[in-house]
Rosetta silent file (secondary structure, phi, psi, omega in degrees, C-alpha in Angstrom):
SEQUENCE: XXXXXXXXXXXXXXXXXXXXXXXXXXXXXXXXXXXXXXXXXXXXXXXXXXXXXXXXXXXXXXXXXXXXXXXXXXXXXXXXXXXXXXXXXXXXXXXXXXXXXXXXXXXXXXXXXXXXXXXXXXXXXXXXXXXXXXXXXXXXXXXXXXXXXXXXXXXXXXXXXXXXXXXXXXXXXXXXXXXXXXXXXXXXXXXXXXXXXXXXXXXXXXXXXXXXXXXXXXXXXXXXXXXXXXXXXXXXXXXXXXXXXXXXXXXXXXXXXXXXXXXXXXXXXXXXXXXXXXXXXXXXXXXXXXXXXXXX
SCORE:     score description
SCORE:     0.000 S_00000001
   1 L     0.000  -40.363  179.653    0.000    0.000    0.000 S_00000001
   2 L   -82.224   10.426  175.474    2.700    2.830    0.533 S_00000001
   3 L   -95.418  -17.326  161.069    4.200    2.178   -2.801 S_00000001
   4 L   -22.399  132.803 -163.837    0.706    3.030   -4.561 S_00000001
   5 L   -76.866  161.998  171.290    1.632    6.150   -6.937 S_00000001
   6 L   -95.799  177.343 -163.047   -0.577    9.053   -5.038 S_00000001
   7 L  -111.635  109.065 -142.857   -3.137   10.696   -7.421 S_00000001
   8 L   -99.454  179.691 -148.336   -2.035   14.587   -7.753 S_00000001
   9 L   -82.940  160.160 -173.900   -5.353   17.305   -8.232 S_00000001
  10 L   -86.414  169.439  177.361   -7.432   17.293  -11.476 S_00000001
  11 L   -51.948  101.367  147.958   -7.208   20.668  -13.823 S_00000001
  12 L   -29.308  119.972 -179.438  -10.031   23.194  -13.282 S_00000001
  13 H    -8.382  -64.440 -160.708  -12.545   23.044  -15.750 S_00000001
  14 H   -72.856  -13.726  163.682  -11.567   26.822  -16.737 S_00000001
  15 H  -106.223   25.175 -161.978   -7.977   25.708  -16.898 S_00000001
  16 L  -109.256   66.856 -177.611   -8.232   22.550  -18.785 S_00000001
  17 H   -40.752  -42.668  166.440   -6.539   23.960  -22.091 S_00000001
  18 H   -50.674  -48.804 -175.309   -7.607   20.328  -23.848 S_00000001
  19 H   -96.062  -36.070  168.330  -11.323   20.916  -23.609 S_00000001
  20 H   -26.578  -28.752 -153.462  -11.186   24.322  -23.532 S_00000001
  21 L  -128.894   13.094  156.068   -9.972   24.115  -27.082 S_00000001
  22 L   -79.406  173.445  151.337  -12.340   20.948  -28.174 S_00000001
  23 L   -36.429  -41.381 -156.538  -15.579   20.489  -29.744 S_00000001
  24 L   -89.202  -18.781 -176.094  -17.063   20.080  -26.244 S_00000001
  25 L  -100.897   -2.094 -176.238  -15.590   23.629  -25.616 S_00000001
  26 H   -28.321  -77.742 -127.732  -17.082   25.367  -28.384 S_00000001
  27 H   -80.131  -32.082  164.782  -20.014   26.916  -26.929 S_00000001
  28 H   -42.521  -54.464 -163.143  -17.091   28.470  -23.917 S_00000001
  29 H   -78.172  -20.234  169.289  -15.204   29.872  -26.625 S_00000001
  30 H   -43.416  -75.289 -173.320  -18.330   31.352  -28.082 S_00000001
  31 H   -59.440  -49.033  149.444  -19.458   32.826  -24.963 S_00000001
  32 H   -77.436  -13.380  151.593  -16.363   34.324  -24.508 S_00000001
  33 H   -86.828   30.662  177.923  -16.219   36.335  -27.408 S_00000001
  34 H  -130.748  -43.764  175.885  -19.057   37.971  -26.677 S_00000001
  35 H   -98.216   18.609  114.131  -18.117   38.874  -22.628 S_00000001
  36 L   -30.191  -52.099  172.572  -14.376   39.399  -23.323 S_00000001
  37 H  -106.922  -13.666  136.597  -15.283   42.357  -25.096 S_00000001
  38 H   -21.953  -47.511  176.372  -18.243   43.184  -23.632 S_00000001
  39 H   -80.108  -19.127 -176.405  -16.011   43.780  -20.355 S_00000001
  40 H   -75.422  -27.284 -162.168  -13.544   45.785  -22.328 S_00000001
  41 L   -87.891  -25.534 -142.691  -16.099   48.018  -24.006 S_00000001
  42 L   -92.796  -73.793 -178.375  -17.356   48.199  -20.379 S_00000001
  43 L   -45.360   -9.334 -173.069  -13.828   49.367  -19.452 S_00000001
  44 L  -119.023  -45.778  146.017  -13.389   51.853  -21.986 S_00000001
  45 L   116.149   22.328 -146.268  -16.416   53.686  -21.345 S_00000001
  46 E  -115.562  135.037 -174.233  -17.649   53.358  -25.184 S_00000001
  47 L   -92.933  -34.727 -149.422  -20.969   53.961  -25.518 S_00000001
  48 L   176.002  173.210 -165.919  -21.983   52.830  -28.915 S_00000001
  49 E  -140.908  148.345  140.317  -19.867   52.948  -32.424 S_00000001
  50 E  -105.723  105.519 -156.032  -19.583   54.072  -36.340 S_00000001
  51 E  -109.065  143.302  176.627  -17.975   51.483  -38.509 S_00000001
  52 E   -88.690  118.044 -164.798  -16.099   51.771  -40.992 S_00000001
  53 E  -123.479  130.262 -177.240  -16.094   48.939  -43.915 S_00000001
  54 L  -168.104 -174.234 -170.416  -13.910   48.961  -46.994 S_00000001
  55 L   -79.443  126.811 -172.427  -11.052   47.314  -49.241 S_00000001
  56 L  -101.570   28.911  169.828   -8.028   46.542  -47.203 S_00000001
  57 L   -98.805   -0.183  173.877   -5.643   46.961  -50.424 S_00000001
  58 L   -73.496  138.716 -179.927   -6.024   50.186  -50.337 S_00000001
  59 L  -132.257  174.803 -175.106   -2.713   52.322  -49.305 S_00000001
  60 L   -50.690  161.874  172.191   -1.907   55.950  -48.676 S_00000001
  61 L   -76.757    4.347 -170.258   -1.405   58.337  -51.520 S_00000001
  62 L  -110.488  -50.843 -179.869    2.298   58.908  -50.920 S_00000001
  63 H   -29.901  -74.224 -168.139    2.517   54.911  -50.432 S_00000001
  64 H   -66.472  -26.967  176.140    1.213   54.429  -54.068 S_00000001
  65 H   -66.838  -50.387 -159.056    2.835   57.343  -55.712 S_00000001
  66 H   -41.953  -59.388  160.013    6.101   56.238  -54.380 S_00000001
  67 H   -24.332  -61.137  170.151    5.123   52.757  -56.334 S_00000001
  68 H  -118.728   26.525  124.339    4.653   54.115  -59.568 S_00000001
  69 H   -67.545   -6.891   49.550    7.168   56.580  -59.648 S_00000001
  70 H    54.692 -102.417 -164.743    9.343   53.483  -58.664 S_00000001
  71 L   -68.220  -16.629 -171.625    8.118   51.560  -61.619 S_00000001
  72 L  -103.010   -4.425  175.800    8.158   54.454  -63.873 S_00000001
  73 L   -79.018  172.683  178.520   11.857   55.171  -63.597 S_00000001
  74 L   -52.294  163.856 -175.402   14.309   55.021  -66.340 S_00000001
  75 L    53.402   -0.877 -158.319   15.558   51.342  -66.414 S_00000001
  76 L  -104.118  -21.678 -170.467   13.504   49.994  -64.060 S_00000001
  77 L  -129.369  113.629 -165.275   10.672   49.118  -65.866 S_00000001
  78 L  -101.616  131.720 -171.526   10.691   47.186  -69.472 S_00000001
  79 L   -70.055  -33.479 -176.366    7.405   47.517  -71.453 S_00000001
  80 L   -89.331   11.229 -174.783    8.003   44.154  -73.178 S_00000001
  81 L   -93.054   50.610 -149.617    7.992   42.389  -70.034 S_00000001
  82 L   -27.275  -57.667  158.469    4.618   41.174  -69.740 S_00000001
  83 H   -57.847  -46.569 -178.201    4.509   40.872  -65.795 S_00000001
  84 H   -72.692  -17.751  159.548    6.137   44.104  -65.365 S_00000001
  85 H   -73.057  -69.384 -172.329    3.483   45.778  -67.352 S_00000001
  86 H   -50.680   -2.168 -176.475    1.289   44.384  -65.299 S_00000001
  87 H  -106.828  -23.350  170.129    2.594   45.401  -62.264 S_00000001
  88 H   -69.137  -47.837  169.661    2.916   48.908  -63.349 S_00000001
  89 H   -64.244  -19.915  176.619   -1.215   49.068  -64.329 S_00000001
  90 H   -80.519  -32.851 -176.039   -1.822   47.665  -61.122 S_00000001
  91 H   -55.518  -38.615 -176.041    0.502   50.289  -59.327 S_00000001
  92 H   -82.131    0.257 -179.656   -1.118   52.844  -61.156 S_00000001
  93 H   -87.625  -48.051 -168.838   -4.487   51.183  -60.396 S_00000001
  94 H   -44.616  -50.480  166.260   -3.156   51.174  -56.974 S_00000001
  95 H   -40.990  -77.459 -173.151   -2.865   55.193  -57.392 S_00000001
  96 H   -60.759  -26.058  158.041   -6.428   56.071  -58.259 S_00000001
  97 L  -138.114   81.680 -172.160   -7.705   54.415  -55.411 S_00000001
  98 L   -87.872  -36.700 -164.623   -5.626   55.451  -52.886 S_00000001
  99 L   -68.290   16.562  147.647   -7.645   58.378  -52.648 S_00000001
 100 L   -85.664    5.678 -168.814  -10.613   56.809  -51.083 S_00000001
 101 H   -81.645  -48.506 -172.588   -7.645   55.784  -48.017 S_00000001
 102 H   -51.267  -36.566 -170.553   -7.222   59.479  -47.688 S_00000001
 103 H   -72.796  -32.839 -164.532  -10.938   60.360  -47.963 S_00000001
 104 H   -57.092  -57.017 -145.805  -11.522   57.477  -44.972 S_00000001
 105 H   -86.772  -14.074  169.644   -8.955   58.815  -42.986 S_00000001
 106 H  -106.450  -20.922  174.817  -10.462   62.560  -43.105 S_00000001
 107 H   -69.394   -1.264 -172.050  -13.816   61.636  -42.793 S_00000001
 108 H   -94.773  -36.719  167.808  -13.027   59.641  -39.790 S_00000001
 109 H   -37.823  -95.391 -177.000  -11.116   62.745  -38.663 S_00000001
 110 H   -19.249  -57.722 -148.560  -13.964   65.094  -39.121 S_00000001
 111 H   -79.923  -11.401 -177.826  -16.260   62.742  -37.633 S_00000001
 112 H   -82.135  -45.309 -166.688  -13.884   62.000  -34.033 S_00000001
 113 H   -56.199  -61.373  156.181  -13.089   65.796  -33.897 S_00000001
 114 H     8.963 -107.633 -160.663  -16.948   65.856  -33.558 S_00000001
 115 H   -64.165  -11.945 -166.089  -17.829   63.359  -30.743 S_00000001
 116 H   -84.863  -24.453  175.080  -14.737   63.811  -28.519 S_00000001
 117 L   -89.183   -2.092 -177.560  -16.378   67.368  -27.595 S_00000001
 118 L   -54.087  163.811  169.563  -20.302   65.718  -26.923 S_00000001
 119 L   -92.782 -152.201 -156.190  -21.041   65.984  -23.588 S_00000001
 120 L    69.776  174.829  175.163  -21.458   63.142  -21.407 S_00000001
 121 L   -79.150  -41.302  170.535  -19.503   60.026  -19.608 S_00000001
 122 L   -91.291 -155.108 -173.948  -19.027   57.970  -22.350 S_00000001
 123 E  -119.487  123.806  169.875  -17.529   57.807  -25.876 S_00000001
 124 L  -116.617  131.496 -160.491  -19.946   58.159  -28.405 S_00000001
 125 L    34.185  107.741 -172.080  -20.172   56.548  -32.020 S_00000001
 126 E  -110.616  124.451  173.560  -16.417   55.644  -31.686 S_00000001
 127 E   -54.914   96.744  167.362  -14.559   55.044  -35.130 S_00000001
 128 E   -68.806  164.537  110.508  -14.952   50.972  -35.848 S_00000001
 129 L  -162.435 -157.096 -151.999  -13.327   48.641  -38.414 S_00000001
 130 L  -103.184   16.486  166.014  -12.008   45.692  -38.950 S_00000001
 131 L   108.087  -56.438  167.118   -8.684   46.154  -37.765 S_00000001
 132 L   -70.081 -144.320 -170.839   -6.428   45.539  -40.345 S_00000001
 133 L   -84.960  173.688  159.347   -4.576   47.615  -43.747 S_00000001
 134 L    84.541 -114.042 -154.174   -6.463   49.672  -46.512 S_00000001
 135 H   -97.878   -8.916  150.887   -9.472   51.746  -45.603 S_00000001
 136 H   -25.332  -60.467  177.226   -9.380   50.197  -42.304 S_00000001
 137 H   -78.829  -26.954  177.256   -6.382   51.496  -41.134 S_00000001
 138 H   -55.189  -70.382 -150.787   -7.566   55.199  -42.621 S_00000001
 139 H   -40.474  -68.734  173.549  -10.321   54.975  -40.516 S_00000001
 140 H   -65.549   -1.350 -164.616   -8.573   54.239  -37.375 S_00000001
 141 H   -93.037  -41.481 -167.017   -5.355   56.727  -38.518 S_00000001
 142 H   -65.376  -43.756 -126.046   -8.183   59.516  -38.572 S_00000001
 143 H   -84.997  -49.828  173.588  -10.136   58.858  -35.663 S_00000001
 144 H   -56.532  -32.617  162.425   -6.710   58.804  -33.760 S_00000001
 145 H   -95.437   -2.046  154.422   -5.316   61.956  -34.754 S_00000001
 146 L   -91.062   30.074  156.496   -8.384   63.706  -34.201 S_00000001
 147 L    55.899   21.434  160.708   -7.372   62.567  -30.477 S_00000001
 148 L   -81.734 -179.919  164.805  -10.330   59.471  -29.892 S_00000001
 149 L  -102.538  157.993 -171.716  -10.411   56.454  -29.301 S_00000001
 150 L  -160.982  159.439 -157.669  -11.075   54.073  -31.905 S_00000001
 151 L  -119.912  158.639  160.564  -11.752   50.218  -32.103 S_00000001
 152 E  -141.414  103.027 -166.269  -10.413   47.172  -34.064 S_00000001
 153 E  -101.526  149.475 -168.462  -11.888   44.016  -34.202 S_00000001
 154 E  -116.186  160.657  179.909   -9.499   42.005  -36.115 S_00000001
 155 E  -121.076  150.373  165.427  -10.602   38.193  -37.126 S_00000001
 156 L   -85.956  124.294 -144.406   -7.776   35.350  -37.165 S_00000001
 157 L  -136.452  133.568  177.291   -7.278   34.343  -40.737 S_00000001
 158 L   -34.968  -38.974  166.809   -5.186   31.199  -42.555 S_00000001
 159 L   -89.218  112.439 -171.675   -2.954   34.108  -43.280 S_00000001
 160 L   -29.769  124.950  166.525   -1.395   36.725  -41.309 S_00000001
 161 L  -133.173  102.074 -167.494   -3.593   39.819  -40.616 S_00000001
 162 L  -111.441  122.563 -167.747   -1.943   41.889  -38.232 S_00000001
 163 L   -44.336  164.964 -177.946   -3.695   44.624  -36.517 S_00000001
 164 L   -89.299  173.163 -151.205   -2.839   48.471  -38.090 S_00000001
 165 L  -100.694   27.773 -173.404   -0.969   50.294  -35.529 S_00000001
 166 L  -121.917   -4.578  170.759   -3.826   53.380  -34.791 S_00000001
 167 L   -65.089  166.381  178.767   -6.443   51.147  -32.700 S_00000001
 168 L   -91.315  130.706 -178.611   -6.434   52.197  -29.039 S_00000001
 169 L   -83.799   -0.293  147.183   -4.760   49.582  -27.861 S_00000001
 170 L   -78.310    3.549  155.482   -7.126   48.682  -25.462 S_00000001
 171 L   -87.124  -10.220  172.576   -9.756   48.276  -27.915 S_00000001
 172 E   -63.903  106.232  179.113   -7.672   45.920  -30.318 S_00000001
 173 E  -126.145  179.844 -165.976   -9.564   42.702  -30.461 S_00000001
 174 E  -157.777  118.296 -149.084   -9.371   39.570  -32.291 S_00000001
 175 E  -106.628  154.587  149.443  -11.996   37.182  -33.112 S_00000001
 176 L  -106.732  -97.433 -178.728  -11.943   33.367  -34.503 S_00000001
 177 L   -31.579   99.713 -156.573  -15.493   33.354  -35.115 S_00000001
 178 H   -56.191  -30.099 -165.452  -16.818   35.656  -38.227 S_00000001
 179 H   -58.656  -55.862 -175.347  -20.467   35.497  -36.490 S_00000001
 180 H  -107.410   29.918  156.865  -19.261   37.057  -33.658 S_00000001
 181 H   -70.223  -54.060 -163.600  -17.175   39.659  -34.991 S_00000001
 182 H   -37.676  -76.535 -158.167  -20.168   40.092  -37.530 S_00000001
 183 H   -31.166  -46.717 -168.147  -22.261   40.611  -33.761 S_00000001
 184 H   -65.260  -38.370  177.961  -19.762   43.251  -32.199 S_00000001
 185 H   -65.179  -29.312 -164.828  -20.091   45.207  -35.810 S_00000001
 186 H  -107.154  -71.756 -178.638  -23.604   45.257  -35.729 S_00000001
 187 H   -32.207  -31.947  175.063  -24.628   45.744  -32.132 S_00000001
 188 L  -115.394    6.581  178.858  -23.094   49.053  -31.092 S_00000001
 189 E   -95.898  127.752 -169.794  -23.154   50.446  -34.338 S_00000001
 190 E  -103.413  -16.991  144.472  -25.363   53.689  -34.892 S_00000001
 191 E  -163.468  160.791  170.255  -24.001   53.899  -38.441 S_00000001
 192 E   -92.697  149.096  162.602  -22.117   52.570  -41.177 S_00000001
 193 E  -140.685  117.889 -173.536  -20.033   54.029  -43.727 S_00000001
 194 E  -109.516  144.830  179.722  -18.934   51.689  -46.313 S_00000001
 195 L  -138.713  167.388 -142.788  -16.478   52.970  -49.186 S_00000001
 196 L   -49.413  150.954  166.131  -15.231   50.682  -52.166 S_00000001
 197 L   166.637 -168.319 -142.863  -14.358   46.969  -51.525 S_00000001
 198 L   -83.296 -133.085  158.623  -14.505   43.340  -52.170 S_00000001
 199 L   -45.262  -82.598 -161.057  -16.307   40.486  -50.924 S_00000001
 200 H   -69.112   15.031  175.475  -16.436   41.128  -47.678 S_00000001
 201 H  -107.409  -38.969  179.542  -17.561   44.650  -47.585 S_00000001
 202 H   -54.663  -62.880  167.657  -20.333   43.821  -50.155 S_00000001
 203 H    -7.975  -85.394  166.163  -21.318   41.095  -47.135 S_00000001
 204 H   -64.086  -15.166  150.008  -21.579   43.489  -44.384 S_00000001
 205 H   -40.984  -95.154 -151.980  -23.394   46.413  -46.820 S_00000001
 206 H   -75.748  -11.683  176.415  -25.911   44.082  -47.549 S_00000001
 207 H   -87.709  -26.902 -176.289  -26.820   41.763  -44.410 S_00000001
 208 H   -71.308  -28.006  178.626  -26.806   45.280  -42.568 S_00000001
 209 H   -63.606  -75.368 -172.648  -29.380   46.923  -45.240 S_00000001
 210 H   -19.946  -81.782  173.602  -31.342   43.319  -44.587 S_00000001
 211 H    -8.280  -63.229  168.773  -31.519   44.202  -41.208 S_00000001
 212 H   -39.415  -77.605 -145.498  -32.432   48.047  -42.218 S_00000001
 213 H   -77.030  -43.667  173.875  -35.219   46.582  -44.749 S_00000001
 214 L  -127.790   78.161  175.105  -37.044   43.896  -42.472 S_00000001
 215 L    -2.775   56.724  163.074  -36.915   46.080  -39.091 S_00000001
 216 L   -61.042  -50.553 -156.330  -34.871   43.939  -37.423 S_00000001
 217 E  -104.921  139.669 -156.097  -33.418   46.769  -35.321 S_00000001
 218 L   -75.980  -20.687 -172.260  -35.141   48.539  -33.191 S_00000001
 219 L  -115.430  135.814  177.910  -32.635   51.746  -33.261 S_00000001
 220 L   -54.697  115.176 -178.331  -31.991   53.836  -36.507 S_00000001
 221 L  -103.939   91.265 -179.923  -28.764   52.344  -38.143 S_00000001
 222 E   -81.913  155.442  173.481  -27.696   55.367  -41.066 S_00000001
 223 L  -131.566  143.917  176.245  -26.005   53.819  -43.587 S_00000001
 224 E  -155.844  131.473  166.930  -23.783   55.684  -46.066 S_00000001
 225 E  -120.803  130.918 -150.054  -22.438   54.837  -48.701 S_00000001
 226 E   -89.622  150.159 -144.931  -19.182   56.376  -50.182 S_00000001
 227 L    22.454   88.862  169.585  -18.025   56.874  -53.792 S_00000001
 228 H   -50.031  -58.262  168.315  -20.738   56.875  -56.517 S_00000001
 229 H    -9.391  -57.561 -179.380  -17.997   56.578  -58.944 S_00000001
 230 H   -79.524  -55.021 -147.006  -17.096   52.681  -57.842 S_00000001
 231 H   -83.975   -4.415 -166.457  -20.273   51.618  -56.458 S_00000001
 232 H   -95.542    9.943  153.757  -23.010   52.674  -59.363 S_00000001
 233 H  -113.175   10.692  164.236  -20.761   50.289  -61.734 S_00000001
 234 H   -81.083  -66.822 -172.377  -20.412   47.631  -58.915 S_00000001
 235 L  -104.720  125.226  170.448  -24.278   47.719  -58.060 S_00000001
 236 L  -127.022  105.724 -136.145  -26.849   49.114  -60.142 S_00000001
 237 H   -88.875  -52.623  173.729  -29.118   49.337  -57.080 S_00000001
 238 H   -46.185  -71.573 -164.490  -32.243   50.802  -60.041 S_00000001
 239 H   -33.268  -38.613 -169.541  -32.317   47.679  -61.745 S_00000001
 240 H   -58.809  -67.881  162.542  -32.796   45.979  -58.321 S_00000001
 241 H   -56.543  -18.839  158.972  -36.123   48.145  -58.519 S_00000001
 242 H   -67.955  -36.521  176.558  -36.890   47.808  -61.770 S_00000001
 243 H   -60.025  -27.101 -166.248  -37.117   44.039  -61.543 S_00000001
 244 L    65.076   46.831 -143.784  -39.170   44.569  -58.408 S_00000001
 245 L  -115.521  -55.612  165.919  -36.619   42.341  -56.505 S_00000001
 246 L   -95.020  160.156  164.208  -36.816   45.556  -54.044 S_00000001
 247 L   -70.868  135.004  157.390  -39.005   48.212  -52.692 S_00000001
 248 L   -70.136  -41.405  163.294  -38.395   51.873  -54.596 S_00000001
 249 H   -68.055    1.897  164.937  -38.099   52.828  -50.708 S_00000001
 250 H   -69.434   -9.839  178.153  -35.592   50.995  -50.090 S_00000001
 251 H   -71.277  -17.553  150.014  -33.096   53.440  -51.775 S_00000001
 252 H   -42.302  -32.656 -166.660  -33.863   55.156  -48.745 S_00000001
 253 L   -87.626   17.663  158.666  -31.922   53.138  -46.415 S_00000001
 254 L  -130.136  128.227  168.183  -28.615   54.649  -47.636 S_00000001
 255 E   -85.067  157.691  170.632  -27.088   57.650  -48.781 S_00000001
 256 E  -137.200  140.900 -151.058  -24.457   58.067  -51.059 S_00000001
 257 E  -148.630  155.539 -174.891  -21.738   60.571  -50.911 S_00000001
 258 L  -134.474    2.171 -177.602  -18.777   61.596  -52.692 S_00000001
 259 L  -175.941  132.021 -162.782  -16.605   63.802  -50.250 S_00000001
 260 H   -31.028  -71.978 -178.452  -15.460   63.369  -46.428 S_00000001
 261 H   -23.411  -53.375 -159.940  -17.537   66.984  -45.986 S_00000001
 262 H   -71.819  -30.600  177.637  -20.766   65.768  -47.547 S_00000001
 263 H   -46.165  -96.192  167.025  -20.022   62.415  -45.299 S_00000001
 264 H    14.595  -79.258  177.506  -20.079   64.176  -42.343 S_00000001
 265 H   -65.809  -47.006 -165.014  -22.809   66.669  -42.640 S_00000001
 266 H   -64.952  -32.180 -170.744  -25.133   63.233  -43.147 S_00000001
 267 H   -92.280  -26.874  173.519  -23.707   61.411  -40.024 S_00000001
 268 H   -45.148  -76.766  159.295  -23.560   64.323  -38.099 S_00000001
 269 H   -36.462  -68.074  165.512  -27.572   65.129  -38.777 S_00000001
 270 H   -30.152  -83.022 -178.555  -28.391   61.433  -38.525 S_00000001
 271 H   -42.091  -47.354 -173.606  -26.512   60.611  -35.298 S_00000001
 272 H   -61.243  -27.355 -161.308  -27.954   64.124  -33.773 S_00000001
 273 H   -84.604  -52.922  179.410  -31.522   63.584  -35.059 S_00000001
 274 H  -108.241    8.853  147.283  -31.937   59.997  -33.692 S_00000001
 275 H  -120.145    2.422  142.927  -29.737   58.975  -31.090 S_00000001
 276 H   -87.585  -54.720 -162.684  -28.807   62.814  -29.297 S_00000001
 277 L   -80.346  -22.963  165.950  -31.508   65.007  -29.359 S_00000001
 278 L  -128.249   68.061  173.449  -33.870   62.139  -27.891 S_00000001
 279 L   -52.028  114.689  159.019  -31.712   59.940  -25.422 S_00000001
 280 L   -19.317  119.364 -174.927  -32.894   57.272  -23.376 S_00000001
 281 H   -50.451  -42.719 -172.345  -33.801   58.395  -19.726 S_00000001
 282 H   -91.722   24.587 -168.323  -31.217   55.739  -18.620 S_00000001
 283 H   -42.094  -38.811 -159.988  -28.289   56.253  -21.667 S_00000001
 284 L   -85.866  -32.743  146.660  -25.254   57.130  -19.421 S_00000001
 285 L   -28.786  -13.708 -178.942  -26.469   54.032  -17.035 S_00000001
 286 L  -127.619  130.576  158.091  -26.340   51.310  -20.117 S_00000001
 287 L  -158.561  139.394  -14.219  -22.984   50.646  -21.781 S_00000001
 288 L   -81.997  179.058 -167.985  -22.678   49.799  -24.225 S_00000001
 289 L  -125.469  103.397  176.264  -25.634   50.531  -25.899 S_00000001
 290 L   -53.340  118.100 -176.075  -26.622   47.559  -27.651 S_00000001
 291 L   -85.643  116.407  179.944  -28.952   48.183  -30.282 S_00000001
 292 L   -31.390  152.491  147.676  -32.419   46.594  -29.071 S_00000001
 293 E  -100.352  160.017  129.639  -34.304   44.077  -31.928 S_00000001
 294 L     8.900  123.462  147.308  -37.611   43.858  -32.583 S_00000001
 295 L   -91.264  138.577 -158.050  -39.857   42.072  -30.132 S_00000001
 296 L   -54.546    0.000    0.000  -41.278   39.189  -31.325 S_00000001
């Protein structure tokens, strides 16, 4: 009997890195991406959000000159080179729309200089995205030099996505699960501004309009959308009404804009008309302020 090995204490559940990180642990990891940042947002004093969604291939305008001035010097670049022409029309692609990084980065400027003077305890409609490069990082580059705070939820990806350096770093988060990034994006947001990109900005445009269109949400979501230029040959939004596929009033549930200013004056109106001028008796008492659904 005293040579019996003794039996030493079992893990705690909450420290049991094996299930933690099984199938059986899902619904934990779940649960914690929704009160991980929930406590953070808590901690930060952020009332509520405006996110910004766009192309993250977009770079600065000095980034992009520098590129195809670069490609354009003598010797550097041979015309008969089939890949090097192509990398010079993309640089130069690269060029024309840099200038929506620039436009990001002053409308999120404009729109921080704003809110950092509202009155109240918290931070209100706080410059979102998604964390990463292109109009992302404008977003958050603005919000921060117009002296705010500004959030990044970043998702983990097969590929390196590494947050841009202008999130507050206590607001830098990082998701596995697209749902509940998708959640954090939707829920505290009091408007969108989406300006040209890919897939995934077409995604969030259009599940948030869903939303918009069969009054899921209980609180006025403005949506604006940024360069007519890109988006009326991406989307031709009439046809969608001519087909009757859509409502004609649904062309309501976005704006479209063409310069930071005009950007602005719309969120600026918007934000003031429905979530300032008539605030919840208990607003500074709720954070963050989730935007209610529907009740069934």
């Amino acid at each position: 009997m005293a040579n019996e090995p003794t039996l030493g204490p079992a893990p705690l559940a909450y420290e049991n890195n094996g299930f933690l990180n099984s199938p059986d642990g899902r619904i934990l990891r779940i649960l914690a991406e929704y009160n991980e940042p929930l406590s953070r947002f808590r901690k930060e004093r952020i009332q509520d959000t405006v996110v910004f969604f766009g192309s993250a291939r977009f770079h600065p305008q000095s980034h992009a000159e520098s590129a195809v001035q670069l490609l354009e010097k003598p010797g550097s670049y041979n015309p008969v080179v089939a890949a090097l022409r192509a990398q010079l029309d993309r640089a130069r692609s690269d060029l024309r729309m840099a200038r929506y990084y620039e436009d990001a980065r002053r409308l999120a400027h404009l729109l921080t200089d704003w809110t950092v003077h509202l009155p109240g305890k918290r931070h209100r409609f706080v410059v979102t995205s998604g964390g990463g490069p292109g109009i992302m990082e404008a977003a958050n580059r603005g919000a921060r030099e117009a002296g705010g705070k500004t959030i990044g939820l970043n998702i983990r990806l097969p590929y390196e996505q590494m947050p841009n350096a202008y999130i507050t770093p206590g607001l830098n988060f990082e998701f596995h699960y697209f749902f509940m990034r998708k959640f954090w994006f939707a829920y505290l947001a009091k408007a969108l501004v989406i300006f040209p990109g890919g897939f995934g900005t077409l995604d969030e445009l259009f599940e948030l309009l869903t939303l918009a269109q069969t009054d899921k949400l209980a609180k006025k979501i403005l949506v604006i959308i940024y360069g007519s230029e890109y988006w009326n040959r991406v989307i031709n939004f009439q046809a969608l009404v001519d087909a009757g596929t859509i409502a004609p009033e649904d062309l309501d549930l976005f704006r479209m804009v063409d310069t930071p200013e005009d950007g602005f004056r719309h969120l600026r109106e918007g934000l003031t008309k429905f979530h300032l001028e008539a605030p919840h008796p208990k607003q500074e008492d709720t954070a963050p302020g989730i935007a209610k659904t529907r009740p069934p």
